[in-house]
ZAMARGU-4260 file (C-alpha; in steps of 0.2 Angstrom, whole numbers, plus 5000, padded with zeros to 4 digits):
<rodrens>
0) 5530/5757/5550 | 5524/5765/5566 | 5522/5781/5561 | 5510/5774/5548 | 5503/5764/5560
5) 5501/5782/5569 | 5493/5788/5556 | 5478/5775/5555 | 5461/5780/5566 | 5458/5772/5580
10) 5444/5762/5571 | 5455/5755/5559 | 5470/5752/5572 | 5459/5742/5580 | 5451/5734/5564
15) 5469/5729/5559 | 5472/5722/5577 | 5454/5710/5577 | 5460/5705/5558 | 5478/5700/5564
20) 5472/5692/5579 | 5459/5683/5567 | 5473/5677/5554 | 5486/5671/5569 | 5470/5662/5575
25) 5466/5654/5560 | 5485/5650/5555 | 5487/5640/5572 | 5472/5631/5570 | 5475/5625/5552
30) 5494/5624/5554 | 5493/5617/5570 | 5479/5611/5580 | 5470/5603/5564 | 5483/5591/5559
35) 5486/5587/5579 | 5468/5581/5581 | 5467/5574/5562 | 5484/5563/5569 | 5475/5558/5586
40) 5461/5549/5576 | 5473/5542/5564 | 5480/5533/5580 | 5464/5529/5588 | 5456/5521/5572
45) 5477/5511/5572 | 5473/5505/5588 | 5456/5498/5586 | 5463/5490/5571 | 5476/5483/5578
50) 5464/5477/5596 | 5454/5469/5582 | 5469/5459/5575 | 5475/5455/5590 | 5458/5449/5595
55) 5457/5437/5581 | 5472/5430/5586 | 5470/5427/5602 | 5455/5418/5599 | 5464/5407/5585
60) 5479/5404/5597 | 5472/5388/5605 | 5463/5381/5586 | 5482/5384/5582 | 5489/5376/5594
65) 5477/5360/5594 | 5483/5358/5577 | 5501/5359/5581 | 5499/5347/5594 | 5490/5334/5583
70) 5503/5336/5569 | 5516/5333/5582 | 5507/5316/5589 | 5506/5312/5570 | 5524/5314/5565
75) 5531/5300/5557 | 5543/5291/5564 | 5554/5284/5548 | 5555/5266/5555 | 5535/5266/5557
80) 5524/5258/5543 | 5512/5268/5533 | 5500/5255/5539 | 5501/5260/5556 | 5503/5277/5554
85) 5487/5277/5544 | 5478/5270/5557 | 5483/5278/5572 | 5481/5296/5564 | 5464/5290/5559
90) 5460/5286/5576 | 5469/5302/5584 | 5459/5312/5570 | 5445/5304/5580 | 5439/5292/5565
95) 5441/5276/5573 | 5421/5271/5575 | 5420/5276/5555 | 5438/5265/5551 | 5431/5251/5545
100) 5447/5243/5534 | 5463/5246/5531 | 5471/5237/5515 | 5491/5237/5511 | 5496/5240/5493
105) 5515/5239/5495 | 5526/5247/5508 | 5523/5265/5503 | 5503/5262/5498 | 5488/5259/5507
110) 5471/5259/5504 | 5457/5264/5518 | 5438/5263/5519 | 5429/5274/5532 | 5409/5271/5532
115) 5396/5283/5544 | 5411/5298/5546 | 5407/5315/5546 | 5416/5324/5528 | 5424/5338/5537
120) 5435/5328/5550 | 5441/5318/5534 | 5446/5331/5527 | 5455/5339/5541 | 5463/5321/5542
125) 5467/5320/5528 | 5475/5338/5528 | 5485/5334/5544 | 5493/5318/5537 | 5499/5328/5520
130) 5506/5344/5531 | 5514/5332/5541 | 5521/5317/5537 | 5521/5320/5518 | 5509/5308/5514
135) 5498/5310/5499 | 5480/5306/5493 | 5481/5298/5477 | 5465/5292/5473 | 5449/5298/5483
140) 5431/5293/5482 | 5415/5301/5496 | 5396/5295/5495 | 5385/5304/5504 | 5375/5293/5515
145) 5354/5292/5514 | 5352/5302/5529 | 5365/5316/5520 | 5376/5320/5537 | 5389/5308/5535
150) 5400/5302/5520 | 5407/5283/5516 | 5424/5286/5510 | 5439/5275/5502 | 5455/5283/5499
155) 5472/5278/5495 | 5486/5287/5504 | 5504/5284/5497 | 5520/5290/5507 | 5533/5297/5496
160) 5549/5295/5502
</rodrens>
């Protein structure tokens, strides 16, 4: 090998020398160095999605934890009457100036009529009570009120036991 390395002009020595420095350049950088960087943004773009996420829940953290202290004030005791538990979740729920009746059917029925209350917090109610105490809407009925913001509502709740 040297002495056909010998052999070679100094031109071409040289040539050969560039080109091998060339190809061991190129091999580090596409063997090495590319997937290094190529790994580095992978992580970077890994950790911004994950801030984001992270984000999110942090700011859903204390919606989350409303709701689990609301579902807690509303859990049913089993010696407490669906009447009352009816109407003290209303009123937790922050329903208690739209409450305007609420009618027992039998033990595990009742029936209540909420007039001026805004659709969405019934609804959250209403959700609350079924994720909760295991209450169920059975018959539900909304009319939108003349000036369209509020809802007249009567539903009947029954607790399955």
């Amino acid at each position: 090998m040297m002495a056909w390395w010998n052999a070679l002009p100094l031109r071409q020595q040289r040539l050969l020398m560039a080109l091998a420095v060339v190809v061991i350049g190129a091999s580090f950088y596409v063997g090495l160095w590319e997937p290094l960087i190529e790994a580095r943004e992978a992580r970077r773009a890994a950790v911004v999605h994950h801030q984001t996420t992270l984000n999110l829940l942090e700011e859903a953290r204390s919606d989350i934890q409303a709701l689990q202290n609301q579902a807690s004030r509303m859990a049913m005791d089993p010696n407490q009457s669906l009447l009352r538990l009816a109407d003290e979740s209303a009123r937790a729920a922050g329903l208690a100036g739209a409450l305007t009746r609420i009618e027992p059917v039998n033990e595990n029925q009742v029936n209540v009529w909420l007039d001026g209350a805004a659709f969405d917090e019934v609804m959250s109610w209403l959700s609350t009570l079924s994720m909760s105490s295991g209450i169920q809407v059975e018959q539900m009925s909304a009319t939108r009120q003349a000036d369209g913001s509020q809802v007249d509502v009567r539903v009947s709740l029954l607790l399955e036991r």
